[in-house]
KEMIDO-77144 format. One record per residue (C-alpha): residue number from 1; residue in three letters; x, y, z. Coordinates in nm, 3 decimals. Layout:
<nodes>
NODE|num|residu|u|v|w
NODE|NUM|ala|X|Y|Z
...
</nodes>
This chain:
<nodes>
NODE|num|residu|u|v|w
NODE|1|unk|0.000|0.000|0.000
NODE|2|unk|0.268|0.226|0.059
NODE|3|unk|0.323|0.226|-0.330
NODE|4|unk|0.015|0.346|-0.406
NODE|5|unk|0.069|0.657|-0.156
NODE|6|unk|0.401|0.709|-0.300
NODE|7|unk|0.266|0.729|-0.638
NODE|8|unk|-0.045|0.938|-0.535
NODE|9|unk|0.222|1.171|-0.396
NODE|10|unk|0.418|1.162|-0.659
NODE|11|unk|0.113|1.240|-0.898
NODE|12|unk|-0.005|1.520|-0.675
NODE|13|unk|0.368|1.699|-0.717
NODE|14|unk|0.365|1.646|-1.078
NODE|15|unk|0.002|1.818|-1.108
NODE|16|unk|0.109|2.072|-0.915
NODE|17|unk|0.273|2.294|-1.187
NODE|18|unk|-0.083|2.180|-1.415
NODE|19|unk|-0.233|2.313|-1.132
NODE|20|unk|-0.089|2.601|-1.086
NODE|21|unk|-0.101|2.686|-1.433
NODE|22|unk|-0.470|2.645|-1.474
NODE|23|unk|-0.526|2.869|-1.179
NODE|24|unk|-0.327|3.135|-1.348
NODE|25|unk|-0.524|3.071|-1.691
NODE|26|unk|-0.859|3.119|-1.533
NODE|27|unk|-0.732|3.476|-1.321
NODE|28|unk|-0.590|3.612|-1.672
NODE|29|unk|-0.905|3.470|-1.848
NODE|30|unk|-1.124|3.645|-1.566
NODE|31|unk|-0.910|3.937|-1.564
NODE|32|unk|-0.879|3.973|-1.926
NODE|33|unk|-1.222|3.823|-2.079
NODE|34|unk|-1.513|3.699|-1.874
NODE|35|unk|-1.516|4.090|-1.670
NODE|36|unk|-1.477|4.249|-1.973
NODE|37|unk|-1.719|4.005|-2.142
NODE|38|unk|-1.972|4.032|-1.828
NODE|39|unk|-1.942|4.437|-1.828
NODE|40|unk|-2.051|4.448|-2.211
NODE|41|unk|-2.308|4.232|-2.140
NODE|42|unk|-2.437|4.424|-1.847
NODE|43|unk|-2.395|4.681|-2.033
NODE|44|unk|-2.579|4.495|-2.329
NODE|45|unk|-2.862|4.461|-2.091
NODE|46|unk|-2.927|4.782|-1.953
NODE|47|unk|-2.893|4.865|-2.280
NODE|48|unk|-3.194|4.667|-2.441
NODE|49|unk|-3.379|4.772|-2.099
NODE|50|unk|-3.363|5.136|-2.201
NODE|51|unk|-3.417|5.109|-2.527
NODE|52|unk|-3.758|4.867|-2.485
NODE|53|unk|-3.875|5.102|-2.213
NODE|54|unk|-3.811|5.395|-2.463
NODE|55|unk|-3.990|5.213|-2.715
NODE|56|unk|-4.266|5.122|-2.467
NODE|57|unk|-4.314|5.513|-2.381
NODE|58|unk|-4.289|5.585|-2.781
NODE|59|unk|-4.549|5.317|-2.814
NODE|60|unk|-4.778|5.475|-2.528
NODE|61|unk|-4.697|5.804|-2.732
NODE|62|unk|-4.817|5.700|-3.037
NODE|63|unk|-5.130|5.550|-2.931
NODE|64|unk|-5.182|5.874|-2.700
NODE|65|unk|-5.155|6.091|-3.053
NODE|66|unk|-5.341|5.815|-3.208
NODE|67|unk|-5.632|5.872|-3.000
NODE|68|unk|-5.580|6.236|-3.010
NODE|69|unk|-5.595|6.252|-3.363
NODE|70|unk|-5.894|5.997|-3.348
NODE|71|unk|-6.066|6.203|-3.097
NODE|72|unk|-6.002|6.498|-3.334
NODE|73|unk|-6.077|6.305|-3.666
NODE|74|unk|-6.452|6.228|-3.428
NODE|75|unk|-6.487|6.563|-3.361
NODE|76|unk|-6.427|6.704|-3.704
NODE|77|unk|-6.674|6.465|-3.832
NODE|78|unk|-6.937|6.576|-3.598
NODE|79|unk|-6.890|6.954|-3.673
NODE|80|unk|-6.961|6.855|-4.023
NODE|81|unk|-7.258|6.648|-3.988
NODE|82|unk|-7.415|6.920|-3.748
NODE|83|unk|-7.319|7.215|-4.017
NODE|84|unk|-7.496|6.968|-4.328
NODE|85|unk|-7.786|6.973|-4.048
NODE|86|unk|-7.754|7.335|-4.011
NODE|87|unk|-7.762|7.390|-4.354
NODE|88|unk|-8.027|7.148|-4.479
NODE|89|unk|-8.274|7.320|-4.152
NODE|90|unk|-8.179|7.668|-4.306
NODE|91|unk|-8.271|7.494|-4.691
NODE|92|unk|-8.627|7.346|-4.569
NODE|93|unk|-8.679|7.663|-4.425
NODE|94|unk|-8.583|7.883|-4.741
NODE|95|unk|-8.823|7.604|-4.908
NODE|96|unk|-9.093|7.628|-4.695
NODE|97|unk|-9.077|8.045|-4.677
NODE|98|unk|-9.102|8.004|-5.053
NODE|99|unk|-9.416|7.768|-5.085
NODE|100|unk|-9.593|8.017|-4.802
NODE|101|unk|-9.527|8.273|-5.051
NODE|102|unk|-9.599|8.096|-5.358
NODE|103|unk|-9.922|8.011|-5.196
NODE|104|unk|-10.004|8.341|-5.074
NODE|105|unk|-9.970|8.469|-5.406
NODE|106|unk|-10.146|8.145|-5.547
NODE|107|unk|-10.431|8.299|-5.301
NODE|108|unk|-10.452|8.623|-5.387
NODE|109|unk|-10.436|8.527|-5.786
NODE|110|unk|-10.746|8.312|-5.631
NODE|111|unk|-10.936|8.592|-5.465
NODE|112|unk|-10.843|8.828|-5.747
NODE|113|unk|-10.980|8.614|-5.983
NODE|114|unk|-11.299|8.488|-5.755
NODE|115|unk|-11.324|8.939|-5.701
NODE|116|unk|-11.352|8.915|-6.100
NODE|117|unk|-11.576|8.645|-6.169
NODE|118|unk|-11.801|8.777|-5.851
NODE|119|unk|-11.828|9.147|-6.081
NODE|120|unk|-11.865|8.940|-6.385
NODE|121|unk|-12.146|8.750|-6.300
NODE|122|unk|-12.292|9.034|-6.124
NODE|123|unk|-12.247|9.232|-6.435
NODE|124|unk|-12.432|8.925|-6.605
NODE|125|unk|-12.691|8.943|-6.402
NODE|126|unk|-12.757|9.323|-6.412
NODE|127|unk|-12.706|9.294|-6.802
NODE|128|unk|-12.985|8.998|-6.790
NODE|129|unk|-13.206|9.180|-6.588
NODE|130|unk|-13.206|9.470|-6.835
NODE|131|unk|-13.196|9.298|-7.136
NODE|132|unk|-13.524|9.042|-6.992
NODE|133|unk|-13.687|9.364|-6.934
NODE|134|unk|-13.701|9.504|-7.242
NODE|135|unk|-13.794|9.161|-7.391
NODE|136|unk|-14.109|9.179|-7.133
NODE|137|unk|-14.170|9.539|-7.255
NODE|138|unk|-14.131|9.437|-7.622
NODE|139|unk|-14.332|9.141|-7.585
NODE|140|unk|-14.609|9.309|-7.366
NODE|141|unk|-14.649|9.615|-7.600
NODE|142|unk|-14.684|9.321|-7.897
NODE|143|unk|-14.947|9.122|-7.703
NODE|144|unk|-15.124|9.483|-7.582
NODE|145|unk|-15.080|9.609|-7.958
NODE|146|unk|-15.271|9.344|-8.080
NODE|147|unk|-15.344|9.154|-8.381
NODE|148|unk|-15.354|9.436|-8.614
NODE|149|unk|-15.009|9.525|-8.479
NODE|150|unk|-14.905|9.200|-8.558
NODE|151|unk|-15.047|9.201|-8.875
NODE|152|unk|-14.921|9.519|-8.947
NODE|153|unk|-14.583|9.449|-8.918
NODE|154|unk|-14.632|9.127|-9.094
NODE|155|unk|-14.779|9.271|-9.383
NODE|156|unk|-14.528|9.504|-9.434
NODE|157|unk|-14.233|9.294|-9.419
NODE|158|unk|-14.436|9.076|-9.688
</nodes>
């Protein structure tokens, strides 16, 4: 058994200088890469971080304008629709001002015309009043004239 110690120990002293050389590799490989390395990655990180949070709040921003300019686009639209409202009340009510005075007038051609046949048919009347009154006279004055009258006139027309 005392071989195998002696050649254990012998091992361990040959390793040694392995040993110590790996431990120097991995303090110049920390030293020199990995904290370097780590550092840009960190910095890597809070890199990214910022720039998605910055992106985020641009995000936030457009969809704030977004809505902004939807809110105005909304508005906009309603201002039109109530000025075509505006503007079709203030048509109907040119429209309508213009039958009441188409109508008025139509009225007044009406009465103007009813004034005129009223006086016509009154003049009629007056006109037929006269004119059956000297029929009555003529025919009275033939019937109280008589035969001979009659006569008379027929024989000389004959």
């Amino acid at each position: 058994m005392g071989n195998i110690g002696q050649e254990l120990a012998q091992a361990f002293v040959q390793a040694i200088p392995t040993v110590i050389f790996v431990a120097l590799l991995v303090f110049i490989l920390r030293r020199i890469l990995f904290r370097p390395l780590a550092a840009v990655m960190k910095e890597r990180d809070e890199l990214s971080k910022g720039a998605v949070a910055r992106a985020r709040e641009r995000a936030a921003q457009a969809d704030a304008r977004a809505a902004e300019y939807e809110a105005r686009w909304l508005k906009a639209r309603q201002e039109i629709y109530a000025q075509r409202e505006a503007d079709r009340r203030t048509a109907l009510a040119a429209r309508d001002e213009v039958v009441k005075q188409a109508r008025a007038k139509a009225d007044a051609t009406v009465k103007a015309a009813q004034g005129d046949l009223a006086a016509q048919a009154e003049q009629a009347r007056s006109e037929l009043a006269q004119s059956s009154r000297s029929l009555a006279d003529q025919i009275a004055g033939t019937i109280l004239a008589g035969p001979a009258a009659a006569g008379g006139v027929a024989e000389g027309q004959g």
